[in-house]
NUZA-832773 format. One record per residue: residue in one letter; residue number from 0; x, y, z of N, C-alpha, C, O in turn. Coordinates in steps of 0.001 Angstrom, whole numbers, plus 500000, padded with zeros to 6 digits. Each point is the difference from the previous one (the first is absolute). Last residue first. Example, Ala and Ser with C-alpha at 12.3 -4.5 7.8 and 13.67 -1.06 7.14 Angstrom:
drenlo, zami, n.c1, n.c2, n.c3, ca.c1, ca.c2, ca.c3, c.c1, c.c2, c.c3, o.c1, o.c2, o.c3
S, 1, 512850, 497750, 507080, 500820, 501190, 500060, 499230, 501090, 500730, 500509, 501108, 500169
A, 0, 499781, 493172, 499761, 499110, 501190, 500000, 500900, 501200, 500000, 501036, 499981, 500665
END
This chain:
drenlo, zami, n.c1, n.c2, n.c3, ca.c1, ca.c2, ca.c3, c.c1, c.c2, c.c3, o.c1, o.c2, o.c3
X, 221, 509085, 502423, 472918, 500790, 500353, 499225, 499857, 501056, 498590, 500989, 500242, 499306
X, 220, 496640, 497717, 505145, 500055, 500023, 499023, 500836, 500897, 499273, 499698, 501192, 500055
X, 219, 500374, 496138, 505156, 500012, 501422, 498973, 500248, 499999, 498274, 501092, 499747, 499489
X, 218, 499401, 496623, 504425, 498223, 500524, 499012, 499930, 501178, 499497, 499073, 500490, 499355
X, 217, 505168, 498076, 502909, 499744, 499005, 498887, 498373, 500430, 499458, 499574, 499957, 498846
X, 216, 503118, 502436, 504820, 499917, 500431, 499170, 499354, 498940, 498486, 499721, 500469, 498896
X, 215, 500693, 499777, 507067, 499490, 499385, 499215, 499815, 501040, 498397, 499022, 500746, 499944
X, 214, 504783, 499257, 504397, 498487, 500557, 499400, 499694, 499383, 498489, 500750, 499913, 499028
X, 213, 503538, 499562, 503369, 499319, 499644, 500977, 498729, 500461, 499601, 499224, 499794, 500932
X, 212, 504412, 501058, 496015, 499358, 498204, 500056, 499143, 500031, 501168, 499191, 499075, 499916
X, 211, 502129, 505785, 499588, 499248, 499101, 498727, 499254, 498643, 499939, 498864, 499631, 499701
X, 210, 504410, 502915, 503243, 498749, 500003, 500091, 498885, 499513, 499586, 498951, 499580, 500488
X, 209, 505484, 499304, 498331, 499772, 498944, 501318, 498399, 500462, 500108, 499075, 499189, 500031
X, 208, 504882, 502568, 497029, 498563, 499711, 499930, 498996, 499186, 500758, 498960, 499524, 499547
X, 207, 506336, 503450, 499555, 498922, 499186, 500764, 498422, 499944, 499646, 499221, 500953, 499978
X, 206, 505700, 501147, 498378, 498739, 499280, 499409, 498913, 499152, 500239, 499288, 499294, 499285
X, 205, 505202, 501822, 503369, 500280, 500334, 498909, 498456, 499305, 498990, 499953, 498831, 499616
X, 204, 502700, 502819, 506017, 499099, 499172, 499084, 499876, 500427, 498930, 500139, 501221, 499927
X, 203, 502557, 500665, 502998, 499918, 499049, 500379, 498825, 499483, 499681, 499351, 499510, 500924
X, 202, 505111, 503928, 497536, 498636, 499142, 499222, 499621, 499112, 501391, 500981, 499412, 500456
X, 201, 501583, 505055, 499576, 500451, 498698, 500490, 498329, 499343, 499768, 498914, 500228, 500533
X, 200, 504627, 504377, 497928, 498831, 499515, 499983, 500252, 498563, 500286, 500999, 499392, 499615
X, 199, 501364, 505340, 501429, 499778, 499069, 499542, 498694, 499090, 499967, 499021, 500231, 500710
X, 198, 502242, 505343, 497894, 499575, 499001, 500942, 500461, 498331, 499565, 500139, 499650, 498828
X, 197, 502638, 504719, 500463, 499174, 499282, 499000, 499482, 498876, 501069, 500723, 499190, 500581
X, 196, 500256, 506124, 500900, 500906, 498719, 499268, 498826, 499119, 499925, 498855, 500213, 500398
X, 195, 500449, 504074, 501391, 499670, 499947, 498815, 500757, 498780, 499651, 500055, 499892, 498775
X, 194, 499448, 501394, 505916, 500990, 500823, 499025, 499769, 499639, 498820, 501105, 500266, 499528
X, 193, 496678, 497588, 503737, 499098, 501217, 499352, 501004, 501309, 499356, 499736, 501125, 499577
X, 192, 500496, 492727, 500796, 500477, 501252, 501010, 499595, 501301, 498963, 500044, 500021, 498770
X, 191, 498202, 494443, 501247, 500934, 500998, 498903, 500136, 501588, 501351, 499260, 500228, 500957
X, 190, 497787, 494236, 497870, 501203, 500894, 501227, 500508, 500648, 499073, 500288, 499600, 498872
X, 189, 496000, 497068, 500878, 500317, 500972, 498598, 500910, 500871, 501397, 499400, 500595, 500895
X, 188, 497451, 494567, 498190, 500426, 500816, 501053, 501327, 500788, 499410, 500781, 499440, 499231
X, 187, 494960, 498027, 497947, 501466, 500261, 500319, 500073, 500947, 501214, 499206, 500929, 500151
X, 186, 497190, 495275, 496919, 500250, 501005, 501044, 501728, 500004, 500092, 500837, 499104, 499900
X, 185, 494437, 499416, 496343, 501846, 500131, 500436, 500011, 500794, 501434, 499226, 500916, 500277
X, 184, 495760, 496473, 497566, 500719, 501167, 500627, 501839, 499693, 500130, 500474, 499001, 500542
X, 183, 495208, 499613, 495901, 500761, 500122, 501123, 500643, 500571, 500650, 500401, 501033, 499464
X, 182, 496258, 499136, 496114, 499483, 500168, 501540, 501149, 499320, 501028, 499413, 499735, 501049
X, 181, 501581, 498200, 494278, 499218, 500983, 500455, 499317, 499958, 501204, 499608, 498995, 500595
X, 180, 505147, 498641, 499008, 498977, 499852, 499934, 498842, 501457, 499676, 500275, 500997, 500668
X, 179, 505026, 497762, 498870, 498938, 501308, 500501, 498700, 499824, 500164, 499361, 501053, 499983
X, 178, 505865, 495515, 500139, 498777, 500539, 499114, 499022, 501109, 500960, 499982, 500100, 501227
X, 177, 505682, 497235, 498525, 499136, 500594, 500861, 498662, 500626, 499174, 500320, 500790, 499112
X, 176, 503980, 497811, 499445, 499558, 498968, 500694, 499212, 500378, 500786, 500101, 499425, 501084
X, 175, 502748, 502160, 494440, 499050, 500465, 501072, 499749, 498892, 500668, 500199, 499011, 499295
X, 174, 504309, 501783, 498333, 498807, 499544, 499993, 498572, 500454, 500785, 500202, 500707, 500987
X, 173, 503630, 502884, 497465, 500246, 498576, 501513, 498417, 499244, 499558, 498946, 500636, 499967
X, 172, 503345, 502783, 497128, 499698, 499381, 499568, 500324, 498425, 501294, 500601, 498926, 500025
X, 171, 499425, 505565, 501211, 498691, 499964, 499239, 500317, 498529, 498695, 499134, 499890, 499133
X, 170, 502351, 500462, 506120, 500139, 501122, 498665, 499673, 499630, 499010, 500028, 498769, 499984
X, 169, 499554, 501602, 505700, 500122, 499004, 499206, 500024, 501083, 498289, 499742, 501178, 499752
X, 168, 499773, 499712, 505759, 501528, 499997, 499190, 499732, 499187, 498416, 501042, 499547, 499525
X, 167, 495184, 501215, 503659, 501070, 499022, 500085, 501246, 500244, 499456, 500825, 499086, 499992
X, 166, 496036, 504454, 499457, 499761, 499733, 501784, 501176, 498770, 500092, 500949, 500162, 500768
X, 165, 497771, 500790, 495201, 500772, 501278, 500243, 500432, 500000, 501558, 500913, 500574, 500594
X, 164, 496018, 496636, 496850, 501517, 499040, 499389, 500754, 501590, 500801, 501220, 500027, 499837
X, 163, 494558, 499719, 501439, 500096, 498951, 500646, 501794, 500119, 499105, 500999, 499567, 500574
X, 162, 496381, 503769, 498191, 500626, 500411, 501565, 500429, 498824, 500017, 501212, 500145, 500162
X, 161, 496901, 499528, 495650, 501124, 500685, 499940, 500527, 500003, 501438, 501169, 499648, 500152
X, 160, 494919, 498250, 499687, 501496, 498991, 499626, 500510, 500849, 499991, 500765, 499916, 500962
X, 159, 495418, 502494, 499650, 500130, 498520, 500737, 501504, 499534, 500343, 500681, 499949, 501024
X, 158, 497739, 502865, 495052, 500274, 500842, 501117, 500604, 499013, 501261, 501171, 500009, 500380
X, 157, 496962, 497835, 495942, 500729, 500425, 500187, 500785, 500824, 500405, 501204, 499879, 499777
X, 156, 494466, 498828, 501171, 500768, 498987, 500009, 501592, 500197, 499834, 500796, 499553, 500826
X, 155, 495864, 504431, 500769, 499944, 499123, 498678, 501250, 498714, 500596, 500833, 500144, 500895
X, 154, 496347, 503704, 502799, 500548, 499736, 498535, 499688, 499072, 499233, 498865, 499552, 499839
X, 153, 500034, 503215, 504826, 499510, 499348, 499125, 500692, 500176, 499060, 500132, 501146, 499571
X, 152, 501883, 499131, 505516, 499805, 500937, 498379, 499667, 499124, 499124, 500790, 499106, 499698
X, 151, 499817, 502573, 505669, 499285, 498445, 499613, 499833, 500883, 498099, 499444, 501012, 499572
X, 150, 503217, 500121, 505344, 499870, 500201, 498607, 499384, 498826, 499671, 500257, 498855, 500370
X, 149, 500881, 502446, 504951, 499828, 498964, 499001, 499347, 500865, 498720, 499103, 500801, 500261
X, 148, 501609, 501642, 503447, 501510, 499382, 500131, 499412, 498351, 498662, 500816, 499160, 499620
X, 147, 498393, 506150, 499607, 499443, 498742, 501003, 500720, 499052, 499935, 500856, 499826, 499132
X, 146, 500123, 503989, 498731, 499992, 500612, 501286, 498844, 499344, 500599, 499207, 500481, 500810
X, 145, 504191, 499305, 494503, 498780, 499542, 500529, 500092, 500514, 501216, 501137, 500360, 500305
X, 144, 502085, 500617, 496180, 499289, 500884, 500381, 498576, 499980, 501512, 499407, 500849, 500665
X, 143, 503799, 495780, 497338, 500857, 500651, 500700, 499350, 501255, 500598, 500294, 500500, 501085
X, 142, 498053, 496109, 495797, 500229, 499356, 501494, 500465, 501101, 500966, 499737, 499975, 501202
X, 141, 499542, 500978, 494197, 498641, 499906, 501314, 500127, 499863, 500690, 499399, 500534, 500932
X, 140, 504562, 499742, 495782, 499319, 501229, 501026, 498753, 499924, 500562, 499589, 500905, 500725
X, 139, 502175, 495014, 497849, 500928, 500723, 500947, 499422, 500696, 500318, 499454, 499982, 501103
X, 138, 498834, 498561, 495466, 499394, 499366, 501433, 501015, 500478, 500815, 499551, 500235, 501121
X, 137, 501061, 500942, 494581, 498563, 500654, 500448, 499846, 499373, 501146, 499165, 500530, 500734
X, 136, 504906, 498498, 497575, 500286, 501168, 500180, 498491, 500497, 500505, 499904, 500915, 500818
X, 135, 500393, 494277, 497681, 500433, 500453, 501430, 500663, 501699, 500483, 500508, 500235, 501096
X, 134, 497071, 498430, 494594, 499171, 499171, 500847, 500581, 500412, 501553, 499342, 500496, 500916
X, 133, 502813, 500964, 494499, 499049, 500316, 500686, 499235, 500137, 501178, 499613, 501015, 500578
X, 132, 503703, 496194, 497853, 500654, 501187, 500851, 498927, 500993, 500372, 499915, 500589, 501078
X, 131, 498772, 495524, 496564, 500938, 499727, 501280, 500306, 501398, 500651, 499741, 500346, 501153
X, 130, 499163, 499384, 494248, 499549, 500103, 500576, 499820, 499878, 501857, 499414, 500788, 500741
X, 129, 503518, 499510, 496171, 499362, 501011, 499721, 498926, 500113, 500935, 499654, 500996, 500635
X, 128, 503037, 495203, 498309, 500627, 500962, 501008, 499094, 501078, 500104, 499941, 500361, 501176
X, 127, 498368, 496796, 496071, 499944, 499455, 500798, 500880, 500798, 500591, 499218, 500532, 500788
X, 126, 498753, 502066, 495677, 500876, 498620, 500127, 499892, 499606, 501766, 499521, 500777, 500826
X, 125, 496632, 501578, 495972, 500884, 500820, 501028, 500984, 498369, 499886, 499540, 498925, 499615
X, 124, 497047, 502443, 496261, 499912, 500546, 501477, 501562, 499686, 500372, 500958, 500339, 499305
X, 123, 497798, 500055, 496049, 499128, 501311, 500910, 499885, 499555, 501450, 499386, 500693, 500812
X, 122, 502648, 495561, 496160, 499745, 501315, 499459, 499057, 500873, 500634, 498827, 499761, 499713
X, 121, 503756, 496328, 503431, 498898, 500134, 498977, 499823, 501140, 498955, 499925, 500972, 500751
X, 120, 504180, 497575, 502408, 498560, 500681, 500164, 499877, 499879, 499006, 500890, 500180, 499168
X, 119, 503783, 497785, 503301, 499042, 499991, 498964, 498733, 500692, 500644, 499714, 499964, 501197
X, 118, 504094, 500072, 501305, 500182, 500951, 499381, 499161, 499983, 498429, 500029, 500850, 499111
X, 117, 500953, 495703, 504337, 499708, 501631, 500713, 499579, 500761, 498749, 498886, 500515, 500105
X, 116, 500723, 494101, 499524, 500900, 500808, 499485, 499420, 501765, 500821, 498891, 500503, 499816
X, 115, 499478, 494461, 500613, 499965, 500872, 501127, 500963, 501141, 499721, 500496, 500590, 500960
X, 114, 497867, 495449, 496630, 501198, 499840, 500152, 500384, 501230, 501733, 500781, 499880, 500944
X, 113, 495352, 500263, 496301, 499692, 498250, 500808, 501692, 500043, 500839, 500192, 499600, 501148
X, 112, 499145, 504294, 495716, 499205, 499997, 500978, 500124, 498666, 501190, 500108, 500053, 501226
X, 111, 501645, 500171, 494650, 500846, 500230, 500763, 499203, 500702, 501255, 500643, 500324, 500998
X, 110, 497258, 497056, 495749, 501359, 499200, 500245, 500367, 501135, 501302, 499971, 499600, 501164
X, 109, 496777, 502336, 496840, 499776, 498866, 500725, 500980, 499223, 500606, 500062, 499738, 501201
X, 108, 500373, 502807, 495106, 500175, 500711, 501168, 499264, 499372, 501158, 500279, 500524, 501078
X, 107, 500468, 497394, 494299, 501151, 500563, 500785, 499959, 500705, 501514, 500850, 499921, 500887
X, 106, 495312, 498833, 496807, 500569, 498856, 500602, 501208, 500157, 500447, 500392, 499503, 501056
X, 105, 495650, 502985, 497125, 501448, 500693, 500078, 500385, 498374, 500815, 499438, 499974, 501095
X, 104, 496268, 499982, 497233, 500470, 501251, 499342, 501823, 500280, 500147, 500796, 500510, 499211
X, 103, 496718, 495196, 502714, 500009, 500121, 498597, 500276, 501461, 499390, 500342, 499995, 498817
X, 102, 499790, 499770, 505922, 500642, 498514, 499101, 500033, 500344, 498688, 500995, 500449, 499432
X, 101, 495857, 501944, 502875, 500869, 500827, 500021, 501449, 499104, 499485, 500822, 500550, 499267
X, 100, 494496, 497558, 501133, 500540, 500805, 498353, 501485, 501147, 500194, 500572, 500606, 499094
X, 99, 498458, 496255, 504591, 499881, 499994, 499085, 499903, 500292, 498364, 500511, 499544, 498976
X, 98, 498560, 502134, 505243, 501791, 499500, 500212, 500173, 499395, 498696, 501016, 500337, 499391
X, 97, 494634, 503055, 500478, 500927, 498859, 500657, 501161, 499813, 499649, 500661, 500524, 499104
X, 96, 497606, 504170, 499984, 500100, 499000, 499771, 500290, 498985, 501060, 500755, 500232, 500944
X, 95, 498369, 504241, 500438, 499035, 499389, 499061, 500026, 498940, 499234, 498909, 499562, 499635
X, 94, 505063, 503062, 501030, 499029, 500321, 500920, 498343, 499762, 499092, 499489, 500494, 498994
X, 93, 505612, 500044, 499115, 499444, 498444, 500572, 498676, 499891, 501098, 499694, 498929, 500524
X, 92, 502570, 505335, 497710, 499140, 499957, 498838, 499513, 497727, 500387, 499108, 499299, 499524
X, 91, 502955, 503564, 504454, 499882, 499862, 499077, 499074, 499935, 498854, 498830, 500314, 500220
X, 90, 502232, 498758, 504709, 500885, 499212, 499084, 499505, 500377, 498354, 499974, 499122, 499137
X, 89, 500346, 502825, 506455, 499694, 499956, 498829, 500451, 499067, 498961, 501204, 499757, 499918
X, 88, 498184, 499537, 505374, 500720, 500718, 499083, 499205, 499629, 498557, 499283, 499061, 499653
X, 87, 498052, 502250, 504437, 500695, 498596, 499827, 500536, 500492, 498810, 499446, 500860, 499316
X, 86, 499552, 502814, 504484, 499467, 498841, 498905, 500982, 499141, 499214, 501227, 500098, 499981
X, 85, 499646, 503339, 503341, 499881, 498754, 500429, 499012, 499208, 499383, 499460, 498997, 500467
X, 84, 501616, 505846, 498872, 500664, 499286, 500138, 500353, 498758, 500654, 501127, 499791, 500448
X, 83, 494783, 503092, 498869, 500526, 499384, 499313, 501244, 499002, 499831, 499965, 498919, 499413
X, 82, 496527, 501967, 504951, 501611, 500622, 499095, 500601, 499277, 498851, 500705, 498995, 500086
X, 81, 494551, 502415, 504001, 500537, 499492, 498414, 500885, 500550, 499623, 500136, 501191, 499722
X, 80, 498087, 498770, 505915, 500484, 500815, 498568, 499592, 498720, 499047, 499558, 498909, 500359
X, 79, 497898, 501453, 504849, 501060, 498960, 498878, 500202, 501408, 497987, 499313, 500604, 499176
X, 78, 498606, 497978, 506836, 500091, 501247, 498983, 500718, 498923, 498716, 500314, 498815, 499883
X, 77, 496961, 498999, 503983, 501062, 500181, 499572, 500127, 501410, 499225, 498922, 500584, 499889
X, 76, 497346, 496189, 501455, 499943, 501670, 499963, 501376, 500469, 500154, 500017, 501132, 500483
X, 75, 498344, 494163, 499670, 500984, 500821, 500930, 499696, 501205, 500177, 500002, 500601, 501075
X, 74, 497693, 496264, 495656, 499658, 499573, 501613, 500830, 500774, 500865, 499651, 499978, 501180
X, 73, 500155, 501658, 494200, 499320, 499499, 500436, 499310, 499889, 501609, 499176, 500598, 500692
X, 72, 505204, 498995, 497127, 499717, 501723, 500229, 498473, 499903, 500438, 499824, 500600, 501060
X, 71, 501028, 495461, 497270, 501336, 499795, 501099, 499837, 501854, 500901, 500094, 500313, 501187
X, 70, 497666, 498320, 494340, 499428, 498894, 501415, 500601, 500556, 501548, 499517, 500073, 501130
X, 69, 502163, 501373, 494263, 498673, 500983, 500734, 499590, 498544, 501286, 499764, 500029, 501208
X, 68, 504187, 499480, 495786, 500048, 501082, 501634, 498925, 500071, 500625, 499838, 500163, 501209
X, 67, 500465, 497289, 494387, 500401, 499232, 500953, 500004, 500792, 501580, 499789, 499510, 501109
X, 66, 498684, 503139, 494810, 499320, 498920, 500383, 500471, 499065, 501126, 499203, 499801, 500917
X, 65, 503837, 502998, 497105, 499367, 501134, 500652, 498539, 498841, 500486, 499767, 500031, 501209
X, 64, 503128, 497943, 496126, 500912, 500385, 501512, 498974, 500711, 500376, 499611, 499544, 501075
X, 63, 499391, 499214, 494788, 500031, 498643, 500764, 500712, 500721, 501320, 499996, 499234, 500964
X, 62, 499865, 504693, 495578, 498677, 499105, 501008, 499787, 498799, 500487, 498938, 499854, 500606
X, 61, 505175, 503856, 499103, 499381, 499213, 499717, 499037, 499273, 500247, 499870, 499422, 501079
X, 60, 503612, 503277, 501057, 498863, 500434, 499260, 499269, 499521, 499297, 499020, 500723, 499819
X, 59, 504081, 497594, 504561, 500374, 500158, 498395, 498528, 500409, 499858, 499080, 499531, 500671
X, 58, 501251, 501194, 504182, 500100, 498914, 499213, 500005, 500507, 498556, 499400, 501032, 499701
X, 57, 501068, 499540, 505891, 500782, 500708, 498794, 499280, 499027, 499278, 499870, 498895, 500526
X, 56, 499217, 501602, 505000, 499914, 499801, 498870, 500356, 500536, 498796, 499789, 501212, 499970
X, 55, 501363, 499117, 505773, 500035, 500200, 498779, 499819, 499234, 498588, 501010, 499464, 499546
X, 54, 497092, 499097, 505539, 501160, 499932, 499020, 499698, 501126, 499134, 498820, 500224, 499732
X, 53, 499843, 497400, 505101, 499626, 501049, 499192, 501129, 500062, 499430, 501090, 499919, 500566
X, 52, 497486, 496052, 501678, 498891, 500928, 500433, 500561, 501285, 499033, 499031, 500462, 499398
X, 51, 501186, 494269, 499601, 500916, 501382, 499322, 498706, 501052, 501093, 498798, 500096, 499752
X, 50, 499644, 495542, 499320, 501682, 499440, 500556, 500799, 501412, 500268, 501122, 499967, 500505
X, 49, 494387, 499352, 497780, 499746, 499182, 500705, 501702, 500158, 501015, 500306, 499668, 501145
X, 48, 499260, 502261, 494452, 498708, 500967, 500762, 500094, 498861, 501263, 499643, 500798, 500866
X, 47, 502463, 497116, 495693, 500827, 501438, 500417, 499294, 500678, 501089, 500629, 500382, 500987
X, 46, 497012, 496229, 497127, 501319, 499243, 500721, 500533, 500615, 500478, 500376, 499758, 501147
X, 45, 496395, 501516, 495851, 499443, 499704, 501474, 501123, 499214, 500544, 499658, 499293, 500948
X, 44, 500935, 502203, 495184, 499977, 501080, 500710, 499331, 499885, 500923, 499712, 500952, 500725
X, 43, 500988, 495434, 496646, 501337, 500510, 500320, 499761, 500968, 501032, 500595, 499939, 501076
X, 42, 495809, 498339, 496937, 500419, 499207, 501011, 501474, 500319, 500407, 500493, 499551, 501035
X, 41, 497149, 502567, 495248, 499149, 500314, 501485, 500648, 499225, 501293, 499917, 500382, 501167
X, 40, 501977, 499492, 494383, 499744, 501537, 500694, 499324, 499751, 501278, 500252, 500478, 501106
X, 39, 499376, 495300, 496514, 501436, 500430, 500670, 499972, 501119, 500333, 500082, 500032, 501228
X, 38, 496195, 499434, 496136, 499676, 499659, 501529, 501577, 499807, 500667, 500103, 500378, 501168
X, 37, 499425, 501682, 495125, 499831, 500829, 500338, 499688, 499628, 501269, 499925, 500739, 500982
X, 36, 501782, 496590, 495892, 500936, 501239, 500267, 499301, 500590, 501098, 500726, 500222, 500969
X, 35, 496513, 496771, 496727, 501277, 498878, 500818, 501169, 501891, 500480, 500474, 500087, 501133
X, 34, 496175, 501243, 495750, 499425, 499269, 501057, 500658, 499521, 501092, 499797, 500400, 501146
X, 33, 503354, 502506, 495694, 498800, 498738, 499434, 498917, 500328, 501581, 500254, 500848, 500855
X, 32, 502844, 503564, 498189, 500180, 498676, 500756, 498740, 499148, 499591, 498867, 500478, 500047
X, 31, 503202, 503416, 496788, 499337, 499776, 500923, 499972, 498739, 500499, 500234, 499063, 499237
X, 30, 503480, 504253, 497588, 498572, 498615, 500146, 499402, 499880, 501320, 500759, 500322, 500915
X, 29, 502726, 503042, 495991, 498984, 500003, 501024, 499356, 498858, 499955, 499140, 499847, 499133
X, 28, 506125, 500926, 499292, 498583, 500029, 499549, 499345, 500043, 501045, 500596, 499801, 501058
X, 27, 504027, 499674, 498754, 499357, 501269, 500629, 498716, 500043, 499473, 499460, 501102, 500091
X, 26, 502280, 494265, 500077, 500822, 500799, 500239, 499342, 501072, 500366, 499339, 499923, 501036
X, 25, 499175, 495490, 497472, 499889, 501141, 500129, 500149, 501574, 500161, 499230, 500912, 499696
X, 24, 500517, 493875, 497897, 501123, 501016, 500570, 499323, 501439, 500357, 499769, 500886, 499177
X, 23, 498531, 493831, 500578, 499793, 501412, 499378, 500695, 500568, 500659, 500046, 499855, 501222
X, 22, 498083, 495850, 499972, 501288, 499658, 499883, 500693, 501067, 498665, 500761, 499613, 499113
X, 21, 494712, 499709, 503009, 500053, 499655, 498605, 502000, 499749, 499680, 500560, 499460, 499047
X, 20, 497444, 502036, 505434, 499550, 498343, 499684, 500382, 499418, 498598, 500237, 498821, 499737
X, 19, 500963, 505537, 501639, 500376, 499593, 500671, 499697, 498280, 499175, 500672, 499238, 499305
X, 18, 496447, 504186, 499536, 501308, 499800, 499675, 501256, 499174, 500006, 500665, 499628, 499033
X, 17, 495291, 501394, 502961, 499746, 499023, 498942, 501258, 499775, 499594, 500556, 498910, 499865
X, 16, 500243, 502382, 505042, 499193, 500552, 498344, 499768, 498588, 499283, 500309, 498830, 500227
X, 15, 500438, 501812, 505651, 500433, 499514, 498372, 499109, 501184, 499153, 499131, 500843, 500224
X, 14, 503024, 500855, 503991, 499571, 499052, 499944, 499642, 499410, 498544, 500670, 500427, 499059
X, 13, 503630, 502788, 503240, 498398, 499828, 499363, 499285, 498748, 499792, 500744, 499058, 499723
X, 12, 503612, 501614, 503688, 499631, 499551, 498330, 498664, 500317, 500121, 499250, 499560, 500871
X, 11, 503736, 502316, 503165, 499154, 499162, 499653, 499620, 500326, 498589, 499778, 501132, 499568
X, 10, 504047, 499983, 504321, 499639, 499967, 498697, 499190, 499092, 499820, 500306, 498853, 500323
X, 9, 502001, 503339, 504075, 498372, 498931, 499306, 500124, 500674, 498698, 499783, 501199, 499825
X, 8, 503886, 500430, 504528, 499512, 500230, 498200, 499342, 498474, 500385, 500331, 499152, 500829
X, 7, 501358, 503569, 503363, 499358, 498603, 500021, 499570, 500560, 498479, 499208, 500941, 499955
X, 6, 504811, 501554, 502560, 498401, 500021, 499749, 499844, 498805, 499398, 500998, 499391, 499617
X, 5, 503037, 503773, 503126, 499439, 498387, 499822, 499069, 500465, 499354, 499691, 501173, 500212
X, 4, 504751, 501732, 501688, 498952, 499463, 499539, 499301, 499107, 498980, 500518, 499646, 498942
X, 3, 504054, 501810, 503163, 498639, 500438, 501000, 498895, 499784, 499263, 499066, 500202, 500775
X, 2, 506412, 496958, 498662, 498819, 500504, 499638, 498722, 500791, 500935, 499557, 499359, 500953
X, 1, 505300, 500056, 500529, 499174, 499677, 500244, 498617, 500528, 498606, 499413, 501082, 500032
X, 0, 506158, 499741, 499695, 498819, 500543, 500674, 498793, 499111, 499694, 499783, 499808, 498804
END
């Protein structure tokens, strides 16, 4: 039987943090978008607002996401929820450190982090299957609940990649060859039938930032 239905998913990355720049783990902490973040917010959500006449908005609870929307809710007048479950996975008592001192505290678990091990997490947060499954059990039921035909859902980087390795068939210790820029957009075309079976998902772009290079971001102070 013929898949009956379609919807147009936009996952878009928050725009920067200090954080971000300092090369700081953020995970479920709250940080706010730099300067340079907040003019990507604006230029993303004038990309969306320019291209999208009417979408359902979702975005992670958090304040680099809830900042990256307002431009975009803004110029549309969109409606738009907050769902925890699409914050960026947890990692822990490693939240707040760089990559760096996170090297020097546990180097073992690094190893098996780098290695792409499922089933390593941090003390107090979530493993890499853990999280994954998260990521596409909460976007399923948006996608599935949505009642516009395009979903546009402010997130996290790794939210990002989880759909991109869940959408390709790929497994978790598949190299990555693909990056999240902040402020880009993923798009997937998402077919699934309203008997409750498991939508599919068909990536046709993965971390675009094109809006970005075509606008002048270099005098933004940092």
């Amino acid at each position: 039987m013929a898949r009956n239905k379609t919807r147009r998913l936009l996952l878009v990355r928050h725009g920067e943090t200090d954080w971000n720049a300092e090369g700081r783990i953020q995970g479920m902490l709250d940080v706010p978008l730099n300067a340079l973040g907040m003019a990507q917010a604006r230029i993303v959500g004038d990309a969306l607002a320019r291209s999208i006449d009417i979408a359902a908005v979702i975005a992670s609870d958090l304040v680099r996401t809830r900042e990256t929307a307002k431009p975009l809710i803004d110029a549309t007048g969109f409606d738009i929820a907050f769902d925890p479950r699409i914050r960026e996975r947890h990692f822990g008592v490693l939240e707040g450190r760089t990559y760096a001192e996170w090297r020097a505290v546990d180097a073992a678990g690094m190893a098996r982090y780098d290695a792409g091990d499922p089933d390593y997490g941090p003390e107090g947060g979530e493993t890499a299957r853990g999280f994954l499954d998260r990521c596409v059990a909460a976007i399923t039921d948006m996608v599935t609940a949505c009642h516009e035909k395009t979903l546009i859902l402010v997130t996290h980087g790794g939210v990002v990649s989880s759909m991109y390795r869940h959408s390709q068939g790929l497994g978790f210790h598949s190299e990555r060859t693909w990056s999240v820029p902040n402020a880009s957009i993923s798009e997937w075309r998402v077919e699934y039938h309203g008997d409750g079976g498991a939508p599919a998902y068909y990536c046709e772009r993965i971390g675009d930032d094109t809006h970005l290079e075509e606008n002048a971001l270099d005098e933004v102070d940092k």
